[in-house]
C-alpha positions as a printed Julia matrix, in Angstrom:
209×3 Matrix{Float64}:
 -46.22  38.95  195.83
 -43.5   37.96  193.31
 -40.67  38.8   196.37
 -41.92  36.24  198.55
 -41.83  33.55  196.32
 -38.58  31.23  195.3
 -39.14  28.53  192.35
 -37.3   25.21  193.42
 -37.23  23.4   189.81
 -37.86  19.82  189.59
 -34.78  17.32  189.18
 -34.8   14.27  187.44
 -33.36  10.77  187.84
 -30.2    9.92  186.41
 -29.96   7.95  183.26
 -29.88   4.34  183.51
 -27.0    4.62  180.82
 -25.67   7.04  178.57
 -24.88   5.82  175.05
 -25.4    8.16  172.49
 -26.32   6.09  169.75
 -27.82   7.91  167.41
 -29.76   6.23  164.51
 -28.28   6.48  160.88
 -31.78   7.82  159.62
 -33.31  10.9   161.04
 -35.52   9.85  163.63
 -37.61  11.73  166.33
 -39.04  10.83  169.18
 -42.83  11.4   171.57
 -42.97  10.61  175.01
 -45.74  11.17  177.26
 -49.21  10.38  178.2
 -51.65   9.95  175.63
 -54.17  12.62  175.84
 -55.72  15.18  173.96
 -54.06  18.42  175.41
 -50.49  16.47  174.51
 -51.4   17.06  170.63
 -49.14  13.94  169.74
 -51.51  14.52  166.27
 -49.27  17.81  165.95
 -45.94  15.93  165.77
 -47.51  13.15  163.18
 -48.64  15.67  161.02
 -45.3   17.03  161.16
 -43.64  13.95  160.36
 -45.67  13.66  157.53
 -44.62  17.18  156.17
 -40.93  16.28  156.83
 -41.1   13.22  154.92
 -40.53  15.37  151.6
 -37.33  16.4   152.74
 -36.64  13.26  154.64
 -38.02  10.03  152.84
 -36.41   7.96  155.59
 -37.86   9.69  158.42
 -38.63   7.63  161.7
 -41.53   8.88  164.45
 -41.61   7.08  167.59
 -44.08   7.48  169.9
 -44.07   6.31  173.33
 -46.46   6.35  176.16
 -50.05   5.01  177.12
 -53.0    6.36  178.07
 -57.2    6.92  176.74
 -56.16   8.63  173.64
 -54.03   5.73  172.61
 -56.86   4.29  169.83
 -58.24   7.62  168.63
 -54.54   8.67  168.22
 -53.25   5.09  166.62
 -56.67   5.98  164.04
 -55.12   8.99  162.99
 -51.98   7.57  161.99
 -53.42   5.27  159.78
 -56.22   7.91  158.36
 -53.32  10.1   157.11
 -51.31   7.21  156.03
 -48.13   7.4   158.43
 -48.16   4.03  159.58
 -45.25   2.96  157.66
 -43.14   5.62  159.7
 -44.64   6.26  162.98
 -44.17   3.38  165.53
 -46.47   3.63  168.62
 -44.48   1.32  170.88
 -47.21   2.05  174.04
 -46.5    1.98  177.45
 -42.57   0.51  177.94
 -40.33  -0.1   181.13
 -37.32   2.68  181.61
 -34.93   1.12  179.98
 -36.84   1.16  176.55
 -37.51   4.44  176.85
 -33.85   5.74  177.69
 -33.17   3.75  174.4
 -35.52   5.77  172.58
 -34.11   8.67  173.75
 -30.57   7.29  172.8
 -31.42   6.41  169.81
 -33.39   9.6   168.56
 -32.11  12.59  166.84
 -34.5   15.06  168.78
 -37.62  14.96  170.96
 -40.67  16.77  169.93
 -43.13  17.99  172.54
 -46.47  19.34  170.98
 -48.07  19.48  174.31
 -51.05  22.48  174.89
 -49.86  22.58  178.61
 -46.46  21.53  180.77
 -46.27  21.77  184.72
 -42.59  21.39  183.67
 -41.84  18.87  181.26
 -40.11  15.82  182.67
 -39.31  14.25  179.6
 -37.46  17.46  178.94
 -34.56  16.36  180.84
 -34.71  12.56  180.25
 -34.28  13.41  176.83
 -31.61  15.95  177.63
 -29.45  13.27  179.72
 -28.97  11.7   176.46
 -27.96  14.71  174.15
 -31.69  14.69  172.76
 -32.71  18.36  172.07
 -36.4   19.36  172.59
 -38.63  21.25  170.02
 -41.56  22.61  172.1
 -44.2   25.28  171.75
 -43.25  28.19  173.97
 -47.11  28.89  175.25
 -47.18  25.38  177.03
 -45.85  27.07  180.13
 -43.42  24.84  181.87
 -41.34  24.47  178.59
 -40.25  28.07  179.26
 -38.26  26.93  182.14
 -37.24  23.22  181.61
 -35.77  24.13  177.52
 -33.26  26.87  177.41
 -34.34  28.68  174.05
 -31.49  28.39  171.37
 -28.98  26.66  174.02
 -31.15  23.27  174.84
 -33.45  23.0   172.46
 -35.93  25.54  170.75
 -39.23  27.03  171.26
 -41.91  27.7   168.76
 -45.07  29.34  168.27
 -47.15  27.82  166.28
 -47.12  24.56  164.42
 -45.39  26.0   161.17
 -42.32  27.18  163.49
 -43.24  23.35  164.8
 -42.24  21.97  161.56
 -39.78  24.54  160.52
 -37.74  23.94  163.86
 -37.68  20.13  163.29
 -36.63  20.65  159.17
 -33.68  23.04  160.3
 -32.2   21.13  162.73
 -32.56  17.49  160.74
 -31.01  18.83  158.05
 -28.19  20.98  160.57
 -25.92  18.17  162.13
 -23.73  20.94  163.77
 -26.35  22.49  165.13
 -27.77  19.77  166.18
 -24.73  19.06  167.88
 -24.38  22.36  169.33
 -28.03  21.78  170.95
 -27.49  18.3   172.29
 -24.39  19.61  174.32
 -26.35  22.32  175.32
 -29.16  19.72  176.38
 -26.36  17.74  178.0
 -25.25  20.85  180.63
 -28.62  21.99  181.06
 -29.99  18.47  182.53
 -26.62  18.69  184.91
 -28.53  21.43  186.73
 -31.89  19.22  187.26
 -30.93  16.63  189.19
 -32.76  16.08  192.65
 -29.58  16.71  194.4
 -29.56  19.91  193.34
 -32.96  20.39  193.54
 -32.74  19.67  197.71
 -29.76  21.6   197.57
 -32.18  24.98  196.28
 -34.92  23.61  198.79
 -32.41  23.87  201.75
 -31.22  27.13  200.82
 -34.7   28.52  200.49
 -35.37  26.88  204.07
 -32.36  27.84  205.76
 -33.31  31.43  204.42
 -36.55  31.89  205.87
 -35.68  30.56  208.85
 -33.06  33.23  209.25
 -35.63  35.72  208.24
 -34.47  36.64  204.7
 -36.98  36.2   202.23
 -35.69  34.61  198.54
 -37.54  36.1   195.74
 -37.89  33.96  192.41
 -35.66  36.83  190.58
């Protein structure tokens, strides 16, 4: 029953640093396990379309996991490997530098819990470009405010073109990123958690609505 259940939302560490340092070329970023159902193939492929537009294009991918080969074979099979930089498996201060560093975060992914990476990225102005069906990205990307949802891989693309080529929009989005990470910290996350405790125990039930 929808009315007996609250949704706590996961928080997320605080940055290391924040220094937005955005590169001079357009640049976008991966981060995540790699596995099949995270369709890192999607944002290659889309890097590869973008290049028209964008000859100076960066993709960086970070992340380990099984996939890693199979995944490294398909950047070289459709000839990306002069713009796509796998950097593997880093400590957190590489990644928040990637983050920094990139213009946006794409996040191909089949399926999200929730989408941590969401609001790393966030912490350092990086919007998201997800695929709405993934699940979790529904609730860790505010729509139009902290990043955009897609639903299918030529909104992917289109997404990633408009807001390259859109600095004030871009702008607008990474602001929008900026507030929207405020709300997922963990503080506030055991904040919600107490609430929804100190609720039941006084016998009123917190729906999700």
């Amino acid at each position: 029953d929808p009315a007996r259940v609250a949704v706590v939302h996961n928080g997320a560490a605080p940055a290391l640093s924040d220094r937005p340092s955005k590169t001079e070329h357009p640049s976008i970023c991966v981060v995540g396990r790699l596995v099949p159902h995270k369709r890192v193939e999607l944002a290659v492929d889309a890097a590869v379309a973008l290049r028209a537009s964008y000859p100076d294009l960066r993709l960086s991918i970070v992340g380990g996991g099984w996939w890693a080969d199979e995944l490294a074979a398909y950047v070289s099979r459709v000839g990306a490997g002069d713009f796509v930089e796998m950097l593997g498996h880093v400590d957190e201060e590489t990644k928040e530098a990637v983050y920094e560093r990139s213009w946006l975060m794409a996040l191909p992914s089949l399926k999200e819990g929730w989408g941590l990476v969401v609001t790393e990225a966030a912490q350092h102005g990086t919007p998201t470009v997800a695929f709405r069906d993934a699940g979790g990205t529904t609730e860790s990307i505010d729509d139009g405010e902290s990043g955009v949802l897609v639903d299918d891989q030529a909104g992917f693309v289109a997404a990633l073109d408009h807001l390259l080529g859109d600095e004030i929009r871009r702008k607008e989005l990474a602001e929008g990123a900026r507030w929207h990470a405020r709300k997922h910290t963990w503080e506030q996350s055991q904040l919600n958690f107490n609430a929804v405790l100190a609720s039941a125990l006084q016998g009123h039930v917190v729906s999700a609505d």
